[in-house]
NUVEX-970746 format. One record per residue (C-alpha): residue number from 1; residue in one letter; y, z, x. Coordinates in Angstrom, 3 decimals, padded with zeros to 6 digits, always signed. Layout:
BEGIN
<NUM, "a", <Y, Z, X>>;
...
END
This chain:
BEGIN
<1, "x", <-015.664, -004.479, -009.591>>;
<2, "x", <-012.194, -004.740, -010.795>>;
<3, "x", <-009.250, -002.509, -009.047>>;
<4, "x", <-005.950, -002.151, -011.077>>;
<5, "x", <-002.548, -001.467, -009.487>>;
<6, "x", <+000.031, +000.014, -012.098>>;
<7, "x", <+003.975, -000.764, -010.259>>;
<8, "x", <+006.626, +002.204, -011.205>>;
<9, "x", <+009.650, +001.164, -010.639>>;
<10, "x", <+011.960, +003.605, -010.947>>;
<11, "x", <+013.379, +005.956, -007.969>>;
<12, "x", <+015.909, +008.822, -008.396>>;
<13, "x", <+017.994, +007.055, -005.863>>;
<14, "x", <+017.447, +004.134, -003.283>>;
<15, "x", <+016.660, +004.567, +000.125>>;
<16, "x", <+018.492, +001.998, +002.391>>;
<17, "x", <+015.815, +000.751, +004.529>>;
<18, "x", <+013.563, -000.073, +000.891>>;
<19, "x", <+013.082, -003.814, -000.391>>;
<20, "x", <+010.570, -003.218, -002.864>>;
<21, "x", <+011.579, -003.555, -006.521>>;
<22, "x", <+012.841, -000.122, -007.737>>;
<23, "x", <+015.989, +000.567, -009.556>>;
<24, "x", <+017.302, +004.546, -010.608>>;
<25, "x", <+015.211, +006.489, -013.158>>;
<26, "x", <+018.721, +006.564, -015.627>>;
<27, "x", <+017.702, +002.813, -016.434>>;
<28, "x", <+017.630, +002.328, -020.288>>;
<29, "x", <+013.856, +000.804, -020.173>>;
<30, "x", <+012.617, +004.008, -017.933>>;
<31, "x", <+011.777, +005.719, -021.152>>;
<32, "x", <+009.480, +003.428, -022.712>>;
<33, "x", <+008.073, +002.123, -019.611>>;
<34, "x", <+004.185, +003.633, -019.851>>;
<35, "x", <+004.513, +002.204, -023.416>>;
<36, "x", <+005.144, -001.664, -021.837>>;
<37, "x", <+001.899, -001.174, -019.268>>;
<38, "x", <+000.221, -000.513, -022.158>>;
<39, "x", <+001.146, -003.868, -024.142>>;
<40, "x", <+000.656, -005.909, -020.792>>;
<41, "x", <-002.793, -003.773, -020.708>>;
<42, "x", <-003.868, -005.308, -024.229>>;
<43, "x", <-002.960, -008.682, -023.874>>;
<44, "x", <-006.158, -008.841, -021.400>>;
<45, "x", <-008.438, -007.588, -023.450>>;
<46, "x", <-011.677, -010.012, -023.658>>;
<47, "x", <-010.487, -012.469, -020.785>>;
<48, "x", <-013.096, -013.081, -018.286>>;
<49, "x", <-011.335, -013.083, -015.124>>;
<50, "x", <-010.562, -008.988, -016.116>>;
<51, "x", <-013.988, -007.811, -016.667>>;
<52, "x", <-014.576, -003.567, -015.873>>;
<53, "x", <-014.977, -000.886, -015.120>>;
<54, "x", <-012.203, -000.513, -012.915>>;
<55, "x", <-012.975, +001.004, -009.081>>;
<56, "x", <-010.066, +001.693, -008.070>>;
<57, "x", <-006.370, +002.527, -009.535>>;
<58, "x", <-003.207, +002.974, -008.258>>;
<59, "x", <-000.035, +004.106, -008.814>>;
<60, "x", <+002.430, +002.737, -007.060>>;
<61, "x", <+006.431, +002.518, -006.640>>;
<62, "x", <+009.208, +002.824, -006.556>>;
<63, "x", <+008.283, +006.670, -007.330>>;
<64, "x", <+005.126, +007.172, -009.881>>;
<65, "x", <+005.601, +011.239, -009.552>>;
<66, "x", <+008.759, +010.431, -011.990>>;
<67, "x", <+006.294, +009.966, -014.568>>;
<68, "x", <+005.200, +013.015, -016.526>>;
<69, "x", <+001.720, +014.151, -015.990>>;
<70, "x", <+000.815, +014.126, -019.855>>;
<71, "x", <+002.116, +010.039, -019.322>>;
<72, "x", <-000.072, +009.681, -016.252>>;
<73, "x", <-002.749, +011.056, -018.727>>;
<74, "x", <-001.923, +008.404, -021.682>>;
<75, "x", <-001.980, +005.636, -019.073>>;
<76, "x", <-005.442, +006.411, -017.753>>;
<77, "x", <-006.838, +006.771, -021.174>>;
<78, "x", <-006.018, +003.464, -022.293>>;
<79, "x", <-007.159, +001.884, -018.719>>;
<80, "x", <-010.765, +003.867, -019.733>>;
<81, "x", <-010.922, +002.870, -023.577>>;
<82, "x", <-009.717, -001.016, -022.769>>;
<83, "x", <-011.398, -001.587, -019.345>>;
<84, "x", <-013.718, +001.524, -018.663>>;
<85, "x", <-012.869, +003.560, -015.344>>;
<86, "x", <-016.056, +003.704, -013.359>>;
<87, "x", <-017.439, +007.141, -012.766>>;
<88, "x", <-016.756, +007.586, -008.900>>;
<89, "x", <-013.066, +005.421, -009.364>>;
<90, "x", <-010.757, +006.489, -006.576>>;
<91, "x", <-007.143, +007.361, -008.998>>;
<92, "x", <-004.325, +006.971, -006.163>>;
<93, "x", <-000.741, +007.710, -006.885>>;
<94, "x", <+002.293, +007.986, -004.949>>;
<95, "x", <+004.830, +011.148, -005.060>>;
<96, "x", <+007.899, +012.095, -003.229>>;
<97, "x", <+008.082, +015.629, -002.057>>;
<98, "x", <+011.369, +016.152, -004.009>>;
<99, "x", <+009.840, +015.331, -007.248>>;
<100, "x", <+006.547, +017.830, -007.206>>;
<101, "x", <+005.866, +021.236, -008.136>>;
<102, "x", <+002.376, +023.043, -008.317>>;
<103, "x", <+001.958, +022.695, -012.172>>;
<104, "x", <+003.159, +019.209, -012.136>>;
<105, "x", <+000.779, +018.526, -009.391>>;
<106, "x", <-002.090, +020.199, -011.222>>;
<107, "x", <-000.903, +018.053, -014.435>>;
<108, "x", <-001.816, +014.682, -012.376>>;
<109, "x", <-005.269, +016.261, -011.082>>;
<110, "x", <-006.092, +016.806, -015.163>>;
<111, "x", <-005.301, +014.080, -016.013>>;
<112, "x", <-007.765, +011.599, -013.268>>;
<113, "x", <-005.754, +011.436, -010.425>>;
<114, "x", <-007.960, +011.952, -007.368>>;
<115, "x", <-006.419, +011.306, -004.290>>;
<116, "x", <-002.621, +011.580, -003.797>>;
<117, "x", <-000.170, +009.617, -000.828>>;
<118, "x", <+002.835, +011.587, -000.263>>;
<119, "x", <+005.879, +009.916, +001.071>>;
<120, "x", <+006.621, +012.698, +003.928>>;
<121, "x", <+007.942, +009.911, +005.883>>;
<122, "x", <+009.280, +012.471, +008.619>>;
<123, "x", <+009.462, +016.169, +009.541>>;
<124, "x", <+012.722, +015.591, +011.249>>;
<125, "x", <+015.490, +016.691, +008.792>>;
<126, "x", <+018.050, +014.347, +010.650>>;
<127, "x", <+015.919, +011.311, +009.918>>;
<128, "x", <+015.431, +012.065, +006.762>>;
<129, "x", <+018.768, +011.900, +006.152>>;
<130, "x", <+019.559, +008.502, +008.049>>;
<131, "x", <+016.701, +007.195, +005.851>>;
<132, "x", <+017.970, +008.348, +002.427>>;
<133, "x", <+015.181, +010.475, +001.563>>;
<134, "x", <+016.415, +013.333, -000.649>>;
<135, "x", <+013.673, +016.089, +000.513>>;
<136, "x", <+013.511, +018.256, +003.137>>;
<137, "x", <+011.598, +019.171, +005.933>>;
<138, "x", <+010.335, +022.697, +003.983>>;
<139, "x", <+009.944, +020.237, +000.356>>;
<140, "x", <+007.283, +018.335, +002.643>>;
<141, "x", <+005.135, +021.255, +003.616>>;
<142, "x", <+005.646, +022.951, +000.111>>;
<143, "x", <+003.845, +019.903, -001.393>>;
<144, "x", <+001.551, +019.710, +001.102>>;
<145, "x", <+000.572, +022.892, +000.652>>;
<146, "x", <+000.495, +022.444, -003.550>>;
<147, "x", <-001.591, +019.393, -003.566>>;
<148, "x", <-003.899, +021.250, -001.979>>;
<149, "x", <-003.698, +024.342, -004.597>>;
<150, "x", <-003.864, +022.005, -007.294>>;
<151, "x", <-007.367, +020.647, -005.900>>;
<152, "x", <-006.604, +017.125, -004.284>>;
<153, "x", <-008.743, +016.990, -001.625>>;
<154, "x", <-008.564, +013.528, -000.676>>;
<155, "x", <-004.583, +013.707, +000.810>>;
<156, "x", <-002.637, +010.631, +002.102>>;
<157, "x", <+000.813, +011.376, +004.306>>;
<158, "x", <+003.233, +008.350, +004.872>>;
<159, "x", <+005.248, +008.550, +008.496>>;
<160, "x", <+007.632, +006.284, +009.551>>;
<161, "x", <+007.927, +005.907, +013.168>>;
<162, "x", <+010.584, +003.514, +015.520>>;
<163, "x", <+013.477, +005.477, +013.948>>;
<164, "x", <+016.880, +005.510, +015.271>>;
<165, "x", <+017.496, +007.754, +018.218>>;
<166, "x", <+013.723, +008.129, +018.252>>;
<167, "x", <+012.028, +009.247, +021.238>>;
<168, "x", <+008.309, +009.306, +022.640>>;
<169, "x", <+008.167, +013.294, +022.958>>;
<170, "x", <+009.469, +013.375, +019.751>>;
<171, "x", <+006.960, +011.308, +017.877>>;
<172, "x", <+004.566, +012.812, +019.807>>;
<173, "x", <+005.436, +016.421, +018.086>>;
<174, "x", <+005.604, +014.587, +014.793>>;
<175, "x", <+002.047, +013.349, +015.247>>;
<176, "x", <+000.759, +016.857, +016.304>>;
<177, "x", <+002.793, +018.813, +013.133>>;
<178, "x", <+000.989, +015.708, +011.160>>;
<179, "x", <-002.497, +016.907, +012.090>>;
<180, "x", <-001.583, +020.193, +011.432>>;
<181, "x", <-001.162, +019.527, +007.925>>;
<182, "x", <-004.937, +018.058, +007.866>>;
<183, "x", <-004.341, +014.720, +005.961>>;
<184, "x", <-007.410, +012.876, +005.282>>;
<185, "x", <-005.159, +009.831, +005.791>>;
<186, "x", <-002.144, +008.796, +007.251>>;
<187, "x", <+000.006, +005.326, +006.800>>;
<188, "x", <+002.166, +005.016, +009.611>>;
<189, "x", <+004.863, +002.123, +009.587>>;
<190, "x", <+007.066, +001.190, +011.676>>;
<191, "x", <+010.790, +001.119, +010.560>>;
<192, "x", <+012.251, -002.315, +010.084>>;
<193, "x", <+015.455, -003.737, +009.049>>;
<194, "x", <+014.127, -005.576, +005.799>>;
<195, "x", <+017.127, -008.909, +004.747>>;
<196, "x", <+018.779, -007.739, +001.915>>;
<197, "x", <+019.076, -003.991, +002.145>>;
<198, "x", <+021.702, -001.405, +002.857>>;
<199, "x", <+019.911, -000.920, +006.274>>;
<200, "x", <+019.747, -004.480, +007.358>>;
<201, "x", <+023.729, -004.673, +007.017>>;
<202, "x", <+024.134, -001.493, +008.855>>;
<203, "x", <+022.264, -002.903, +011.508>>;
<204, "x", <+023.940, -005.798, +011.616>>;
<205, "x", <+027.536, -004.592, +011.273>>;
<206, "x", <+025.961, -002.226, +014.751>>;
<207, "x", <+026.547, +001.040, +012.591>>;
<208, "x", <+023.113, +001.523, +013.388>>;
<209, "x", <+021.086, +000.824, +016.183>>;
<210, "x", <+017.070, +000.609, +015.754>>;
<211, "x", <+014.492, +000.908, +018.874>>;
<212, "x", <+013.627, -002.361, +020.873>>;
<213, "x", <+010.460, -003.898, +020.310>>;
<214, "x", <+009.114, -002.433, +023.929>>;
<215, "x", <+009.664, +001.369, +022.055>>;
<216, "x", <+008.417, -000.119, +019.019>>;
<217, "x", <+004.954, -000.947, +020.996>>;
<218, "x", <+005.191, +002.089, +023.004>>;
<219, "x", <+005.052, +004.372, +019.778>>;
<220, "x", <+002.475, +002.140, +018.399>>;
<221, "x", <+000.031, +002.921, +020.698>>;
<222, "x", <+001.408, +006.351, +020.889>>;
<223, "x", <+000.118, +006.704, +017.156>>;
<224, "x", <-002.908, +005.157, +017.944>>;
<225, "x", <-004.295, +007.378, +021.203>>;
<226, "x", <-002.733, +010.514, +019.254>>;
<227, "x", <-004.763, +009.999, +015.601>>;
<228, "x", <-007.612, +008.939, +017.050>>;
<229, "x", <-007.837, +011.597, +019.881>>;
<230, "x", <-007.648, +013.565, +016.372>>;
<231, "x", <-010.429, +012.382, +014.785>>;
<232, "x", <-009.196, +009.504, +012.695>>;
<233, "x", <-009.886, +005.912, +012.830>>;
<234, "x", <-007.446, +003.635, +012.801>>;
<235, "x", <-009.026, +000.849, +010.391>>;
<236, "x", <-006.532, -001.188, +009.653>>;
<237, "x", <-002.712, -001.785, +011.560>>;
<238, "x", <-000.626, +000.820, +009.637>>;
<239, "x", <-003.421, +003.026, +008.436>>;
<240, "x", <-005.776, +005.836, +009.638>>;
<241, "x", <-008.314, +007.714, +007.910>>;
<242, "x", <-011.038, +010.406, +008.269>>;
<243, "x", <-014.394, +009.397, +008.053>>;
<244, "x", <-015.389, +008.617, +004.536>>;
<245, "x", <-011.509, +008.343, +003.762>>;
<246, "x", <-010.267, +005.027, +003.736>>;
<247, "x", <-008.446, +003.914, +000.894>>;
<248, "x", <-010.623, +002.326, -001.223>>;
<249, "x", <-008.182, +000.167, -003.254>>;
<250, "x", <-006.207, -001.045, -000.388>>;
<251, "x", <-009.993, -002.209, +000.999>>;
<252, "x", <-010.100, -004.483, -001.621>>;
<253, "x", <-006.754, -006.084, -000.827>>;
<254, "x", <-007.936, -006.672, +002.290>>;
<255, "x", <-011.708, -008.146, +001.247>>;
<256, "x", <-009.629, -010.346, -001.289>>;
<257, "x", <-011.265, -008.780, -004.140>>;
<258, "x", <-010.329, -009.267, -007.953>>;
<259, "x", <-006.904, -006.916, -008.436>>;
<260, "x", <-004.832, -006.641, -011.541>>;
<261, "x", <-001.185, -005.949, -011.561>>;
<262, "x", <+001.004, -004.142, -014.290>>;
<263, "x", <+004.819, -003.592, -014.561>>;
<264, "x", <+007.575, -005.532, -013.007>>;
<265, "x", <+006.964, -006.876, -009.703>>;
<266, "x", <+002.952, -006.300, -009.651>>;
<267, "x", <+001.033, -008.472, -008.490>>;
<268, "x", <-002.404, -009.829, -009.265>>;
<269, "x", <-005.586, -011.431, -007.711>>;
<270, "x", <-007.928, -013.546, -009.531>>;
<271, "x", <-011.241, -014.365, -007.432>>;
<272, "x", <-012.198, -017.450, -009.506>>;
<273, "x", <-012.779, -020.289, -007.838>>;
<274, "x", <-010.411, -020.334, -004.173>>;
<275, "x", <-008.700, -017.867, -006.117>>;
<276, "x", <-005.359, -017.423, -007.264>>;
<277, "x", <-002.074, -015.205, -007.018>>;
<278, "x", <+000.348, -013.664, -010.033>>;
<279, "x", <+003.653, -012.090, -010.287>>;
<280, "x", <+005.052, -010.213, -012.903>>;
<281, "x", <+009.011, -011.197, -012.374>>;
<282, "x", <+010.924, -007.940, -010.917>>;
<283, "x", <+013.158, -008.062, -014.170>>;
<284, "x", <+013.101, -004.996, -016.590>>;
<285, "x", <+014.621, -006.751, -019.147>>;
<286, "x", <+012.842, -010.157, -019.043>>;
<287, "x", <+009.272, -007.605, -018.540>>;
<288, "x", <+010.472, -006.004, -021.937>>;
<289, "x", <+011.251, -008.648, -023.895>>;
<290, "x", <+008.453, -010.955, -022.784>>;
<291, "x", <+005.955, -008.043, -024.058>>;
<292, "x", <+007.661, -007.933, -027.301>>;
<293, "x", <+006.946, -011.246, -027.966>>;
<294, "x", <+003.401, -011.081, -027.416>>;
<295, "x", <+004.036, -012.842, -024.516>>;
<296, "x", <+002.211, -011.967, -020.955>>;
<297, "x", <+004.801, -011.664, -018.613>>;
<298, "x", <+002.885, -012.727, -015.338>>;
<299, "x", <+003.750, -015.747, -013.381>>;
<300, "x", <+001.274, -018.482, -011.058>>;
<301, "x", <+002.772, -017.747, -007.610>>;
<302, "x", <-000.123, -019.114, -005.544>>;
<303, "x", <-003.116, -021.931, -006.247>>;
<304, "x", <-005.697, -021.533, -003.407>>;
<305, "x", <-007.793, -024.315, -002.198>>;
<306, "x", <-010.367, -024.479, +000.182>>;
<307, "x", <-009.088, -024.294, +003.367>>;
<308, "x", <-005.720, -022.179, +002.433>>;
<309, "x", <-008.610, -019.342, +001.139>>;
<310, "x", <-010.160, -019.636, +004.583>>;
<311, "x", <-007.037, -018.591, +006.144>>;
<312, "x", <-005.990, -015.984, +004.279>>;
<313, "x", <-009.387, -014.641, +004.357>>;
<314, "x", <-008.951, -014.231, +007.874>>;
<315, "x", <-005.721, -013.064, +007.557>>;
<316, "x", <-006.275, -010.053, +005.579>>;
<317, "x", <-009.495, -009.350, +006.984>>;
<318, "x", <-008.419, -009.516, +011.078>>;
<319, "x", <-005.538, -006.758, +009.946>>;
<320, "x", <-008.862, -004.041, +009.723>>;
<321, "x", <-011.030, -003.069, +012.457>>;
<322, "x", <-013.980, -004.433, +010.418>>;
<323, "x", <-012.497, -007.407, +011.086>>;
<324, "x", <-014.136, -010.808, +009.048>>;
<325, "x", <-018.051, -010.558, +008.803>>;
<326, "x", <-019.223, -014.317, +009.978>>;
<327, "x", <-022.290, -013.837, +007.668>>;
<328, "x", <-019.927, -012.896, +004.568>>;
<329, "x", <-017.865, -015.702, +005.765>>;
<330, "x", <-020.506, -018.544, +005.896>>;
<331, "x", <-022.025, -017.222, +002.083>>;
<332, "x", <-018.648, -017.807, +000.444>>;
<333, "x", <-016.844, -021.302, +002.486>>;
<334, "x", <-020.491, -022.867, +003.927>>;
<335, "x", <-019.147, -023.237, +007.526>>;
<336, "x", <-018.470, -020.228, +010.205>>;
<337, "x", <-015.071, -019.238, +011.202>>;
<338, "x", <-015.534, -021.242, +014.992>>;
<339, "x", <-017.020, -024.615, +013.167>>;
<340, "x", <-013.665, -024.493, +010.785>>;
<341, "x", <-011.453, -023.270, +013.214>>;
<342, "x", <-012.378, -024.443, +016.506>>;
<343, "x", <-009.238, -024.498, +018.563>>;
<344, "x", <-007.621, -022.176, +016.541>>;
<345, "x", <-010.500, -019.514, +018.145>>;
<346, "x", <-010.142, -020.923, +021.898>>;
<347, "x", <-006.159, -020.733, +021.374>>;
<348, "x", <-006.996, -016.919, +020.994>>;
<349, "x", <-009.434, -016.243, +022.915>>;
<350, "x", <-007.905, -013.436, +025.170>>;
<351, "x", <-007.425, -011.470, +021.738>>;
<352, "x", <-009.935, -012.767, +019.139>>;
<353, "x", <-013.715, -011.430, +019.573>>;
<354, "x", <-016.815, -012.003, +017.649>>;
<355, "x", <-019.074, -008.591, +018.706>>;
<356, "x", <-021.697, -007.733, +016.357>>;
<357, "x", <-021.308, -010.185, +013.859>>;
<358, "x", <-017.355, -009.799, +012.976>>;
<359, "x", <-014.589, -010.861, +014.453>>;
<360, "x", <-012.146, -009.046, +015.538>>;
<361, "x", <-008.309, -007.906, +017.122>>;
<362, "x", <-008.422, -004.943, +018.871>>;
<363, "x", <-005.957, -002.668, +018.380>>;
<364, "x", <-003.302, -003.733, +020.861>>;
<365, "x", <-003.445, -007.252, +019.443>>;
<366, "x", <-002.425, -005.761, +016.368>>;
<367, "x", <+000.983, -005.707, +017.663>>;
<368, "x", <+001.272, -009.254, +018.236>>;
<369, "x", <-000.520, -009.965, +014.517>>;
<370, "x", <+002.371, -012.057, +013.189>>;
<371, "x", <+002.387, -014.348, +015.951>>;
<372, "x", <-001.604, -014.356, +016.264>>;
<373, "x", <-002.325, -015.404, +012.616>>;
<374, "x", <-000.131, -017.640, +012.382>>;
<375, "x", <-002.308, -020.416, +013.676>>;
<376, "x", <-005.264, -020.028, +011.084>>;
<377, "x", <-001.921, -020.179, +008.188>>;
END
């Protein structure tokens, strides 16, 4: 089964501590933008490595609840008539608070979209403002409390935690006004100073000052004990879910499963043979003018062999707490992860276990992950 990820990129301003590709929603191309994912959309048509229905779709940004819902509706009709859209698809798309009212909201459940991630981010009004974000505390709960009305019963909230000035109480009462709110998933990330962006230079210039990496592991596990003394699991580093709530289309991310990208800065999977990675530039311009020339704007960013697939296999797969089924493993590469990787697994051996057929980090490895991996890379 084929997943599709559609890439708005279009914000109505940019918050410091972002570096994915997003520009203001005054850009010249914004208008005609569902018009381009619909060209790139066509120019598969027929090839075999893009084969429906899709499973999942999502909508991500940048800031897809810019979009009107009668565009959301166009998009998903041309996804159906060129690909097919498989009966029980999860339809994900990401809103800011700021953006949203009820009949909007109930526009997007029309037109497919069943499950909906909103970028909360924090409760604390203060923080909200050191990280850019234009709602407020009262926007948050309004939505909440809309999506609901409008009949979206599988809800994602997004909460930033390590923020400046942050403290353990304090995330502690976000986590509690969280559950409150009765999310059937949560993404929590931790805040980092990304190179490039307005954040990164305010850190560095000491204008602001972000939690050490012991506070950064403190609220970590802080998230961890809290959501899942709440009833969610926490199956993969930055994400929790109820039972039966997982997101579906980041699964397949993680399982290295066939994914196509649309709009400027998507990026695709192809499963064919080791399998191989694509890029649509992060250009506007280039994007447009590439479509009008019949031309597919996606770029060969990565050529997997053998051994490279291997790796990332267990790199994608250790981030979940399914971890990497050996028997899965051994069907697809012929060997088991300890006959390929011998002294890789010893290396690890106070953090890597194989327990009922997977292995696995536990959770508290999951804050060393960067380091860990690193040796099967």
């Amino acid at each position: 089964m084929l997943s599709l990820y559609l890439h708005i990129p279009f914000c109505k301003s940019k918050c410091p501590y972002c570096d994915f590709f997003s520009v203001v929603d005054t850009h010249p191309v914004f208008a005609e933008y569902p018009t381009l994912l619909i060209q790139q959309l066509a120019l598969v048509d027929g090839r075999q490595d893009w084969q429906g229905p899709v499973s999942s779709i999502y909508f991500g940004g940048g800031t897809p609840s810019l979009l009107d819902p009668a565009e959301i509706d166009r998009l998903l009709k041309a996804i159906d008539g060129q690909l097919g859209i498989a009966a029980d698809a999860e339809i994900s798309m990401e809103a800011n608070p700021g953006t949203l009212t009820l009949s909007r909201l109930e526009g997007y459940r029309a037109a497919g979209i069943n499950r909906l991630s909103l970028g909360l981010q924090t409760q604390n009004l203060r923080q909200l403002r050191q990280l850019g974000r234009l709602h407020s505390r009262s926007e948050n709960l309004q939505a909440v409390d809309w999506a609901r009305q409008a009949g979206f019963r599988n809800l994602s909230l997004d909460l930033i935690f390590a923020l400046p000035g942050q403290t353990l109480p304090g995330l502690q009462e976000e986590i509690r006004e969280y559950c409150e709110l009765s999310p059937e998933h949560l993404s929590c990330y931790g805040l980092t100073a990304e190179v490039g962006t307005p954040l990164e230079a305010s850190v560095r210039e000491g204008a602001i000052v972000l939690p050490d990496g012991d506070f950064y592991a403190e609220a970590f596990l802080c998230l961890h004990e809290g959501l899942e003394g709440a009833g969610y699991e926490h199956y993969e580093i930055a994400n929790y879910a109820r039972p039966g709530y997982a997101c579906r289309h980041n699964l397949g991310y993680w399982q290295r499963r066939p994914c196509l990208g649309l709009g400027a800065g998507a990026h695709s999977f192809q499963a064919a043979k080791w399998g191989e990675r694509w890029v649509v530039p992060a250009d506007l311009e280039a994007f447009r003018a590439a479509l009008f020339q019949g031309k597919d704007p996606s770029e060969l960013l990565e050529q997997f062999d053998r051994r490279a697939a291997m790796g990332e296999t267990l790199y994608l797969g250790l981030r979940t707490r399914h971890g990497v089924d050996e028997r899965s493993f051994r069907k697809t590469f012929g060997v088991g992860v300890a006959e390929v990787f011998p002294e890789e697994v010893k290396q690890l051996a106070s953090y890597l276990e194989c327990r009922d057929g997977a292995w696995r980090f536990q959770p508290e490895s999951w804050l060393l992950f960067d380091r860990l991996i690193q040796v099967f890379l």
